[in-house]
N, C-alpha and C positions, 0 to 999 in steps of 0.2 A: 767881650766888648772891652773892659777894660785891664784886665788882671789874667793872670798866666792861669790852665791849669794848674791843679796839685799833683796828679798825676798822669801816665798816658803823653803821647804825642803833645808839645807846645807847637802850635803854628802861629807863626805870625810873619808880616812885613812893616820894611822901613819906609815910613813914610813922612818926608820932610823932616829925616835925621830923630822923627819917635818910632818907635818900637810900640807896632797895633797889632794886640792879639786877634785872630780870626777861630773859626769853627774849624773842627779837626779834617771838615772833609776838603776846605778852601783851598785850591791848587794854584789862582793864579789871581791877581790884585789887577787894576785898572783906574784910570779916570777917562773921566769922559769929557765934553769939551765947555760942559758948565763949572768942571772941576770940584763935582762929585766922584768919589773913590766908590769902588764896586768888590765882591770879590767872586768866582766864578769856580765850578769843580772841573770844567773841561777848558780847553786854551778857547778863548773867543775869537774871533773872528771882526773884521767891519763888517755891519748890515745898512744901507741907507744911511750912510752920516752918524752911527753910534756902533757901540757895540753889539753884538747879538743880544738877544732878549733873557737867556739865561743866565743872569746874572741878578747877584743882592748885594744890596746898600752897604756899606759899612758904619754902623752906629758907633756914636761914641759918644761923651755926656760935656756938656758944656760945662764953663764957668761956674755955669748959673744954676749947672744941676741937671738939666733938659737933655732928653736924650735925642741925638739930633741925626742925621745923615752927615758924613764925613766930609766936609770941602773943603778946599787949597783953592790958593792961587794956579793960575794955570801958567806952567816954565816953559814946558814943549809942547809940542804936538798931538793931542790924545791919543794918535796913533803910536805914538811910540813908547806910551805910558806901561804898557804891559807887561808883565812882569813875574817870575815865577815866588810862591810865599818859600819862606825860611821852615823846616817840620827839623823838629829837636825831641830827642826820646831821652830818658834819663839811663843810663848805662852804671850798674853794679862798681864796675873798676874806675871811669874814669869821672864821674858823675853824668855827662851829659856828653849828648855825642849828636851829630846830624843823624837825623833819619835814613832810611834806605826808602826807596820809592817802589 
């Protein structure tokens, strides 16, 4: 939610120029057209006016402390929101390297 692993696979996406850590298995970020952020393990799809149904919220903790559901303003299109996460492994030699997929 908020903080990198310590070891293992980091994943995460840019969103609105911050840097949100996601779960190791999250492959692909989204918003939707309330401009709630999603993140998903398979690429999704449009179903009826959103995304497919396989997808989770993205938490992260307010101001205020409250752990809340992720939303932005909405820029584009929610269709075009989609997006694949950033996965970084930590590498012996160089410290940190992109993942292999």
């Amino acid at each position: 939610m908020d903080a990198a692993p310590d070891q293992g696979t980091e994943v995460f996406a840019v969103i609105e120029g911050q840097k949100v850590f996601l779960p190791a298995d999250a492959k692909y970020v989204m918003q939707d057209r309330r401009g709630i952020w999603y993140y998903s393990t398979r690429k999704p799809r449009p179903k009826e006016g959103d995304w497919t149904p396989n997808k989770t919220s993205i938490a992260c903790r307010t101001e205020h402390g409250y752990v809340r559901a992720l939303r932005t303003e909405t820029k584009v299109e929610w269709l075009q929101t989609c997006q694949r996460t950033v996965r970084m492994v930590r590498d012996r030699s160089n410290g940190r390297r992109v993942a292999d997929d």
